[in-house]
C-alpha positions in Angstrom: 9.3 47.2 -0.1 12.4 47.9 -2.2 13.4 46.2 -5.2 16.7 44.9 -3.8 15.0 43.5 -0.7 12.5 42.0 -3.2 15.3 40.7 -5.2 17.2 39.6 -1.7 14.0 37.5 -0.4 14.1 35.7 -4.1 17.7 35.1 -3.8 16.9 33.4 -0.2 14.4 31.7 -1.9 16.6 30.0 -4.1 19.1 29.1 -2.2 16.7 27.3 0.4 15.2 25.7 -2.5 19.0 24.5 -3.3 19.9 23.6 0.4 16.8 21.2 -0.1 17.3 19.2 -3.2 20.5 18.8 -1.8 19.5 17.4 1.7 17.0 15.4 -0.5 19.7 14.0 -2.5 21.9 13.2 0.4 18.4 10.9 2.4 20.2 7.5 2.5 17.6 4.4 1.9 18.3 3.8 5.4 18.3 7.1 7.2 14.9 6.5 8.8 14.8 10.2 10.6 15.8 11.4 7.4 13.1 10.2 5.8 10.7 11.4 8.3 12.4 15.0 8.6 11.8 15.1 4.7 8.2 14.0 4.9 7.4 16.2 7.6 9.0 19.0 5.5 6.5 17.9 3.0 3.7 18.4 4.8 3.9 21.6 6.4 5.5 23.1 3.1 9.1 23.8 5.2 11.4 25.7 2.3 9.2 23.7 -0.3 5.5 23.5 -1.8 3.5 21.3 0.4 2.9 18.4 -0.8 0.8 15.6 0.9 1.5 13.0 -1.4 5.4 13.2 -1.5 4.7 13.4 2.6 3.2 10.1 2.5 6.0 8.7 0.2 8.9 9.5 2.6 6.3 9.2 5.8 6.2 5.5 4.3 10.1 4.7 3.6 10.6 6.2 7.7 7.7 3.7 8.4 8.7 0.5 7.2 11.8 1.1 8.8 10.0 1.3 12.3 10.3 4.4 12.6 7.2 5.2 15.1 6.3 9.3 14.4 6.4 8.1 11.2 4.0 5.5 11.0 1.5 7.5 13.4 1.8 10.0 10.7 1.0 8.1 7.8 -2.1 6.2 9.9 -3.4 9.5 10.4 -2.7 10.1 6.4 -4.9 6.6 5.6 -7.5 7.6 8.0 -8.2 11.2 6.5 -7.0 10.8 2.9 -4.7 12.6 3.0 -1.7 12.6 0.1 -3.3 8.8 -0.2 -6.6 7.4 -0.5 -8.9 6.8 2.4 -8.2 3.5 3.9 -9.0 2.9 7.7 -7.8 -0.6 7.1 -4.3 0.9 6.5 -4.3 3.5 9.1 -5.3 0.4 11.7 -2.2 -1.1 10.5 0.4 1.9 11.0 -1.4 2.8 14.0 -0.7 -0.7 15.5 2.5 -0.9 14.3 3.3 2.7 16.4 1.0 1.6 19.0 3.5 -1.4 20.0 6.2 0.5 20.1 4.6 2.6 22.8 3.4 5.9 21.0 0.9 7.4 23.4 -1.0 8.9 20.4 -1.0 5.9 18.2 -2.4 3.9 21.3 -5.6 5.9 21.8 -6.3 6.0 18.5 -5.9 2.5 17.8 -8.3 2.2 20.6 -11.0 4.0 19.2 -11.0 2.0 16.2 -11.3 -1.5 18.1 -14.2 0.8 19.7 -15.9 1.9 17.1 -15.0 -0.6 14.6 -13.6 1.2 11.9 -10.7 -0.5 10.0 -11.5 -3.8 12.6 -13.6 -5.8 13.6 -15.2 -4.1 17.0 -13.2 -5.2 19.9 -14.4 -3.1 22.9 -12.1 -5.6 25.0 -8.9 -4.7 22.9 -10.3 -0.7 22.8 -10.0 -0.8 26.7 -6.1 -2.5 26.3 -5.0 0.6 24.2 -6.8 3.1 25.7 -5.2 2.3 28.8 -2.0 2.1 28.3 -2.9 5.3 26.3 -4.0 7.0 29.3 -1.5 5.7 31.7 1.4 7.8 29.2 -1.0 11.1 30.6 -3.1 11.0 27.4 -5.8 13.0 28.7 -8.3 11.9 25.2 -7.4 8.6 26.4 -8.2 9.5 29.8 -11.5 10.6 28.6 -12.5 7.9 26.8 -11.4 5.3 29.6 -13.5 7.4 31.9 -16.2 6.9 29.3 -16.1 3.2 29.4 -16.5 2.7 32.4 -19.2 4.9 32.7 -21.3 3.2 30.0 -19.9 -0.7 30.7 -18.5 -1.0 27.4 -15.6 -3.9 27.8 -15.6 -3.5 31.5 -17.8 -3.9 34.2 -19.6 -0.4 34.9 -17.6 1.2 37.3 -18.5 5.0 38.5 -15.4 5.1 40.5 -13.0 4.0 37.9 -15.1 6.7 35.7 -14.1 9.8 37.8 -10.8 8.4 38.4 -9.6 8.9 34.4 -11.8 11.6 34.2 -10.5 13.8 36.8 -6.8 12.6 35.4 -8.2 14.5 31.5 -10.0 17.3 33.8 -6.3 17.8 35.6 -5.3 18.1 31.8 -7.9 20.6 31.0 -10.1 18.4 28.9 -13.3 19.5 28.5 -15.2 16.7 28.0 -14.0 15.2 30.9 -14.6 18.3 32.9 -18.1 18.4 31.6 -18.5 14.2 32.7 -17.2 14.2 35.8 -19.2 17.6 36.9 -22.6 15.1 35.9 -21.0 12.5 38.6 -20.7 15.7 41.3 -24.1 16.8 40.4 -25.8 13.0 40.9 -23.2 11.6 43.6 -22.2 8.6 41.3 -18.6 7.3 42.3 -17.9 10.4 44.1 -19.2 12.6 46.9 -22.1 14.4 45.8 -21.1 18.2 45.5 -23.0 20.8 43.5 -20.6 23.2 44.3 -17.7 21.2 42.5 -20.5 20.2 39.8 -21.3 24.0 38.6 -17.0 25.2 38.6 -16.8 21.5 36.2 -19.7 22.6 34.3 -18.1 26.3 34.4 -15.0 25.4 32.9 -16.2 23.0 30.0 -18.5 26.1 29.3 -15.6 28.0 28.4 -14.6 25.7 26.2 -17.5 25.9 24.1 -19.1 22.3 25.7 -22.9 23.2 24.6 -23.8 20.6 27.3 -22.2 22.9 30.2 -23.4 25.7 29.0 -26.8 24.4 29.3 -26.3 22.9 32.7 -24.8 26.4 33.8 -28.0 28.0 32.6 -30.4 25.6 34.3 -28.8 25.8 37.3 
């Protein structure tokens, strides 16, 4: 490389490093996309040093504004620490707030607090509300876990057929979790026809995605 194309990339440097403290400048106290444009920015280091906590500053000012990406994005700050201390408490609370304006993402993982109780009080009743409607927006993690609770009765009534239904929606998604699950109900016959042949391509296909489980089935079999 040349010194003037070294000297060139600097130059481009700068001036993207201008372009932004001017755009920065310009974010109105309203401009909730702004906000969250600048955040994500932040984040992934777009024409400036990444920087998690000034992510989670702007991520916030988009967030109180309703802005829904935004407060998905700062939940998933709270829950993981990142740019912000820990809090699951905090990343229940911009979760839900997402959550009612229909984010898909935000939904299921509001679920699996209520499920697990982390950040809440355990709810498996309130998991099942937003992991359906999760699921019925073609989340196929929220497909999964549905599948999974009605397989184990947590919330619900046990259900094998309700099972294989959400789990052959995530399967149809190429989850391999779910392909993995709902091979187990073709192997045994439980809320579908028994079929081993349908069993060992499930089992084949979670193998390829590194499911340990499959691969043992696969090698039993």
């Amino acid at each position: 490389i040349t010194e003037a194309e070294v000297l060139a990339k600097e130059w481009q440097q700068k001036l993207k490093a201008e372009e932004f403290d001017r755009t920065k400048a310009t974010v109105n106290a309203d401009d909730a996309e702004a906000q969250y444009k600048l955040g994500t920015r932040y984040k992934l280091g777009q024409d400036v040093a990444k920087d998690p906590e000034e992510a989670a500053k702007w991520y916030r000012k988009a967030a109180e504004q309703k802005h829904s990406q935004a407060q998905y994005n700062l939940g998933h700050m709270y829950a993981y620490g990142h740019g912000v201390e820990k809090d699951e408490k905090e990343a229940v609370r911009w979760w839900h707030g997402a959550a009612e304006q229909n984010h898909p993402e935000a939904q299921n993982n509001l679920g699996a607090m209520y499920a697990n109780g982390r950040g809440v009080e355990k709810n498996e009743k309130e998991a099942v509300i937003w992991y359906r409607k999760a699921a019925e927006q073609n989340v196929s993690e929220a497909q999964h876990n549905l599948g999974f609770i009605y397989f184990y009765a947590q919330g619900v009534e046990k259900d094998y057929e309700e099972a294989a239904k959400w789990w052959r929606k995530a399967t149809d998604q190429n989850n391999p979790d779910a392909q993995f699950k709902l091979g187990v109900l073709y192997s045994s016959g439980r809320g579908v026809e028994k079929n081993e042949e349908e069993a060992v391509e499930l089992y084949r296909r979670a193998a390829e995605q590194n499911i340990s489980e499959a691969q043992l089935k696969l090698g039993v079999m």
